[in-house]
N, C-alpha and C positions, 0 to 999 in steps of 0.2 A: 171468571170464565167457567162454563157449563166442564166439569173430568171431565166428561165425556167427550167435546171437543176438542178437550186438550190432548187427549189418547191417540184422536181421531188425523190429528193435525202433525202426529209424528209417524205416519203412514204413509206408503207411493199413494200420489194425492191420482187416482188411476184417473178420474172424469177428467185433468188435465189435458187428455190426451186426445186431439180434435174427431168426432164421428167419422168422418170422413178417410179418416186413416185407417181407424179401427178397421172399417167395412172394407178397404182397399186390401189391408194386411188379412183379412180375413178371407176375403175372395180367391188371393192367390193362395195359402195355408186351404183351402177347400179344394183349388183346383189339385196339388199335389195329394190331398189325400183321397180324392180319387180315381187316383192314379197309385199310389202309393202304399197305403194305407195310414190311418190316422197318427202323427206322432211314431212316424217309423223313423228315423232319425236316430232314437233312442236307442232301436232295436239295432242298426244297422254301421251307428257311430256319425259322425259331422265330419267329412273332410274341409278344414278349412279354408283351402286354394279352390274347388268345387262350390262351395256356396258365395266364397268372395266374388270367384271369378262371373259366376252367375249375378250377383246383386251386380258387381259393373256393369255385367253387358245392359242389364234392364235400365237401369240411369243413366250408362249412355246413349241406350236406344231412347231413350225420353227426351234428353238433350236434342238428340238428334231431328228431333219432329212426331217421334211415332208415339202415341199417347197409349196404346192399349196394345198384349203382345197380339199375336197374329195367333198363335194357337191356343190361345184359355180365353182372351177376351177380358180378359185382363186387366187392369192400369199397372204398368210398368215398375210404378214407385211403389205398389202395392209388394210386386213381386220382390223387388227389394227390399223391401220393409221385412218382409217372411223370411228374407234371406238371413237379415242380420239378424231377426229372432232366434232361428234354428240355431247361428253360433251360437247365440248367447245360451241358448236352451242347454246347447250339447255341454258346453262349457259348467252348465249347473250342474249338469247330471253327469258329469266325467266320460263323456263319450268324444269328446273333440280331439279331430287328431290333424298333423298336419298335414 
């Protein structure tokens, strides 16, 4: 086998990760930083009852029939998606609180 692949194959395999989500989790990560400013999160700390309770409402608004929010235009699981990013984010960069 090519090192190079071998190197390559012990990496977050990222393309795994379907377009469609990308652009979703993308969409709503855009709508907050215009509103917010970019990766303010860092700046400001993660509370994590705040983002939890936010990614539910968005997945249960989804469950519920509503596909996209009413105020960004959004897809719903997108905004979820960003949601549980920003834990994770905060959590990397020690800003996560409860």
């Amino acid at each position: 086998m090519n090192p190079k692949v071998a190197e390559g194959d012990k990496k977050p395999q990222l393309q795994l990760i379907p377009l469609v989500a990308l652009e979703a989790a993308s969409g709503a990560l855009s709508d907050g930083c215009r509103k917010y400013g970019p990766a303010n999160w860092r700046e400001t700390g993660v509370s994590q009852g705040v983002y939890v309770g936010a990614a539910l409402r968005h997945i249960l608004a989804y469950y519920d029939g509503e596909t996209y929010a009413r105020d960004s235009g959004v897809h719903h699981l997108g905004h979820a998606m960003a949601c549980l990013a920003i834990i994770l984010d905060g959590e990397k960069h020690g800003v996560i609180e409860p």
